[in-house]
C-alpha positions in Angstrom: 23.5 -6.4 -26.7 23.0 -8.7 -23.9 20.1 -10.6 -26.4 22.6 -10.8 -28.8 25.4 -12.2 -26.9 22.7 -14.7 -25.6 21.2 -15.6 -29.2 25.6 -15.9 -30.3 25.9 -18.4 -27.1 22.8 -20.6 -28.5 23.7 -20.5 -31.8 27.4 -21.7 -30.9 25.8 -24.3 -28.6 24.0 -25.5 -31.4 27.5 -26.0 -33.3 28.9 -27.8 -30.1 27.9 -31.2 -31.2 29.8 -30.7 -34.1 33.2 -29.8 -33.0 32.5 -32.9 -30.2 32.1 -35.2 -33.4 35.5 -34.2 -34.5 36.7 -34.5 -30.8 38.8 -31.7 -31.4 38.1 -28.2 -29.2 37.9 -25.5 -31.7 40.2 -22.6 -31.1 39.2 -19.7 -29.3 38.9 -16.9 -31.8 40.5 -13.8 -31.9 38.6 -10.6 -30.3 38.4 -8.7 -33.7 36.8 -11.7 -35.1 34.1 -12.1 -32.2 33.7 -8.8 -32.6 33.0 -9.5 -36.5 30.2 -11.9 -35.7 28.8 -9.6 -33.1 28.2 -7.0 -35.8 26.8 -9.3 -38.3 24.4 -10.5 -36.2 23.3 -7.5 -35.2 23.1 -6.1 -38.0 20.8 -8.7 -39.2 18.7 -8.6 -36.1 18.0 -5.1 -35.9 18.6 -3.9 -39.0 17.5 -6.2 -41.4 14.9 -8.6 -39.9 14.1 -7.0 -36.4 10.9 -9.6 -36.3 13.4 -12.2 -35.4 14.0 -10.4 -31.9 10.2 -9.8 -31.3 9.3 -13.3 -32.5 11.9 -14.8 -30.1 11.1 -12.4 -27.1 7.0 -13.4 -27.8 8.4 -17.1 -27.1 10.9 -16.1 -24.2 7.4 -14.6 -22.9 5.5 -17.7 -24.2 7.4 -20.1 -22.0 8.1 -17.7 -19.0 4.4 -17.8 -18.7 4.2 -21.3 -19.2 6.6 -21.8 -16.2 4.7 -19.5 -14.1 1.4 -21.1 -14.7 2.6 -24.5 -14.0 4.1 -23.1 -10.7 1.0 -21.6 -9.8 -1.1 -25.1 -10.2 1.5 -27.2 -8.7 1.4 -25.0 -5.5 -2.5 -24.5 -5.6 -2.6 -28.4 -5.5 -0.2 -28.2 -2.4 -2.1 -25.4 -0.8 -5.7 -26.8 -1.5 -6.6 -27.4 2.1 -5.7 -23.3 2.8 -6.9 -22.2 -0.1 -10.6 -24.1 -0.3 -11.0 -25.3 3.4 -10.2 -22.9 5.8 -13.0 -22.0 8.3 -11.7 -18.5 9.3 -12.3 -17.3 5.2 -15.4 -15.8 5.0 -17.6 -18.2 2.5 -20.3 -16.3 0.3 -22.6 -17.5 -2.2 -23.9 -21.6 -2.6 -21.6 -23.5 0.2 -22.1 -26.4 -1.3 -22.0 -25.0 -4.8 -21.2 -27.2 -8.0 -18.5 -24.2 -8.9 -16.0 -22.6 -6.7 -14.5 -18.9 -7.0 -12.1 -17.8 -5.0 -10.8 -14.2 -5.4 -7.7 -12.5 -3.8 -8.5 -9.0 -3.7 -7.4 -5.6 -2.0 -10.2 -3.4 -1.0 -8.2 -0.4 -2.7 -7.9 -2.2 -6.1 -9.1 0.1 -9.0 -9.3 -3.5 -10.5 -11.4 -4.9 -8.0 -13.2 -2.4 -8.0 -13.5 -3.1 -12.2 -14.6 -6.8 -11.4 -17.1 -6.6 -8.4 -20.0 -6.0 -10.4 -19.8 -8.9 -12.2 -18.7 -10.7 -9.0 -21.8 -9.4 -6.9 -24.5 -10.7 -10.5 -23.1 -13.9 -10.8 -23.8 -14.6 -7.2 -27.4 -13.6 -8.1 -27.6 -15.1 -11.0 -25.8 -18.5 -10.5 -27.0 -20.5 -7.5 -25.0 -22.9 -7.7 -21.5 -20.8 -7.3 -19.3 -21.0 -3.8 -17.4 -17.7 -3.5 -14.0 -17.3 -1.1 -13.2 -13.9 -0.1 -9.8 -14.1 0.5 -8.8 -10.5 1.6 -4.9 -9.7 0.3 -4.4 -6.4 0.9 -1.3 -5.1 -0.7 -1.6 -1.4 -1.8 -0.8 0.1 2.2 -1.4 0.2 5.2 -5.2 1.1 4.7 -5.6 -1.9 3.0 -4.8 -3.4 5.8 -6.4 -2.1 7.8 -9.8 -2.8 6.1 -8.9 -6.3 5.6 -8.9 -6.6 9.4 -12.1 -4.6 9.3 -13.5 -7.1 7.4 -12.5 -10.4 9.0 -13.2 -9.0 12.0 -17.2 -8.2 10.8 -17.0 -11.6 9.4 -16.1 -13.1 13.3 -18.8 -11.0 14.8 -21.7 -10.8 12.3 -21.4 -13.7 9.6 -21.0 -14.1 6.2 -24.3 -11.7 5.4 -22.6 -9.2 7.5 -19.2 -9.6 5.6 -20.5 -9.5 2.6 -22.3 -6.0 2.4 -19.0 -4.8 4.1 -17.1 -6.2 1.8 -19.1 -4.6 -1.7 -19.9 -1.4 0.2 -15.9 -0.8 0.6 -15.8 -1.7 -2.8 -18.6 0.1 -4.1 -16.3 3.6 -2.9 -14.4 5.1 -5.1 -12.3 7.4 -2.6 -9.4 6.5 -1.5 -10.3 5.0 2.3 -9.7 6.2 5.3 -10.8 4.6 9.1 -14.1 7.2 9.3 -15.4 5.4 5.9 -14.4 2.1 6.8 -16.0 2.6 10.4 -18.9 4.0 9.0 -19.4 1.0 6.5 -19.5 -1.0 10.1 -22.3 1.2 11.1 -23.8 0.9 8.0 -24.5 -2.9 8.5 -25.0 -2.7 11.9 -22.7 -3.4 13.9 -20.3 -1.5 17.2 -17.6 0.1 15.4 -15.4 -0.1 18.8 -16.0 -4.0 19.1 -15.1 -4.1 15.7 -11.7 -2.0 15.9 -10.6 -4.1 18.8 -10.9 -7.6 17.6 -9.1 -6.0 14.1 -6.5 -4.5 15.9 -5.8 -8.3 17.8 -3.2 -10.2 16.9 -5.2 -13.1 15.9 -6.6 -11.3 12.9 -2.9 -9.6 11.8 -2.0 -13.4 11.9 -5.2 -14.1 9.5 -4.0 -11.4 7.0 -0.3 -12.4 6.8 -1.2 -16.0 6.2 -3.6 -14.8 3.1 0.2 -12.7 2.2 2.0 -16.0 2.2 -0.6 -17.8 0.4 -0.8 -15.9 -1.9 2.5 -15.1 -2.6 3.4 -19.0 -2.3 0.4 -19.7 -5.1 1.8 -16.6 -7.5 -0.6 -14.4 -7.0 1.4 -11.0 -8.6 -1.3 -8.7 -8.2 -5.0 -8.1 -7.6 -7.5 -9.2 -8.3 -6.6 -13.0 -9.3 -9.7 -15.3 -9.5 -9.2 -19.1 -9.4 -12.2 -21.0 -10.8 -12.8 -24.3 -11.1 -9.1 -25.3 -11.7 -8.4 -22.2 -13.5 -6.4 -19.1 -13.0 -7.5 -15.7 -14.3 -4.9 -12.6 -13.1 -6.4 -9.7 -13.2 -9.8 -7.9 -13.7 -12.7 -9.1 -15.3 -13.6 -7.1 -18.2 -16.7 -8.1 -18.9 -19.8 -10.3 -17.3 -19.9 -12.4 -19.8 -16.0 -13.1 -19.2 -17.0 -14.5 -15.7 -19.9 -16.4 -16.9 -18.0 -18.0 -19.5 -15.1 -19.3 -17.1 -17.9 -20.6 -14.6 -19.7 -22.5 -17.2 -16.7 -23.8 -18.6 -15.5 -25.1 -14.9 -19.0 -26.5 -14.2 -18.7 -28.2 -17.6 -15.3 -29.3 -16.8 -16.3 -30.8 -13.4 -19.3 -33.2 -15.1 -16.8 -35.2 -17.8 -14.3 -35.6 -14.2 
């Protein structure tokens, strides 16, 4: 009812010009006629030609999305200095790469989880690709907790160190607990309790909620969400060739200027 009382206030906006050429306010009509129009408008929207309602929710959606997107570039072109230059975000792949990825992700994401083998190929694959890890964990507190795991391997081992962290969490399919994500700090050798005491610092819970405000700033709505080139793709990669396709179309993009 609510669409149809919506869809009855544009259609008697559109009459407004109109009554304004007659200068002359129309009178306000009794309830039993309202009520009249109501029904034939409804009847004619849901039981006669119901594609009218889906056709004008597919546009509602259409320009919602529309909105959102240019929301999302407006505040990436703000945010460009956080999002592309900060030296705390763990850099993988070409640094000086023709083609830039940058993926918010959550290391509990069934969706990351989806993507990262196409992630971890075309880092193989394409030389020429700089990849930002910027960890936005939003499913709990053990996402959390394995971001600052993370950064924290990142502070004391380096971007090689991160990054075999950073797939073998990924590579899991369990849901994580602090003896795997320890482990996984064994596993690329280095001291667990050096580890848990710089992620439990202050510094690093500072680190995490500024990827949260980022993100949330730049419309990230759930993870993963890839920006590449000047591109944004929400949500998980299908496919390989899905990846590939949006990295040769930036690289392409970046040559004409």
């Amino acid at each position: 009812m609510r669409f149809l009382l919506v869809l009855l206030a544009v259609l008697m906006s559109a009459l407004a010009p109109a009554f304004a050429q007659d200068k002359v306010a129309p009178a306000p009509l009794p309830d039993d006629q309202k009520a009249a129009i109501e029904e034939v408008i409804k009847n004619y929207l849901i039981k006669e030609h119901p594609e009218v309602v889906m056709q004008a929710m597919q546009e509602l959606q259409k320009r919602d999305q529309a909105s959102a997107a240019t929301k999302t570039h407006d505040s990436i072109t703000k945010d460009k200095a956080k999002i592309y230059e900060d030296a705390d975000t763990p850099v993988g792949g070409n640094p000086k790469g023709d083609v830039t990825i940058v993926e918010f992700s959550d290391f509990q994401c069934g969706y990351c989880k989806m993507s990262e083998p196409f992630v971890e190929k075309i880092l193989k694959e394409d030389k020429g690709v700089r990849f930002i890890y910027k960890d936005f964990p939003v499913l709990g507190p053990q996402s959390i907790m394995a971001a600052k795991v993370a950064l924290a391997v990142f502070h004391q081992g380096g971007i090689d160190k991160y990054v075999k962290f950073h797939d073998a969490l990924l590579a899991k399919k369990e849901h994580l607990n602090d003896d795997m994500i320890y482990q996984s700090v064994k596993d690329v050798g280095l001291d667990p309790e050096k580890i848990k005491k710089e992620a439990n610092s202050d510094a690093m819970q500072n680190h995490i909620q500024a990827n949260l405000d980022l993100g949330i700033e730049i419309g990230v709505r759930g993870t993963p969400m890839f920006l590449i080139g000047d591109k944004v793709y929400p949500g998980a990669m299908q496919e390989y060739d899905q990846m590939k396709k949006a990295v040769d179309e930036a690289r392409a993009a970046a040559k004409k200027g």
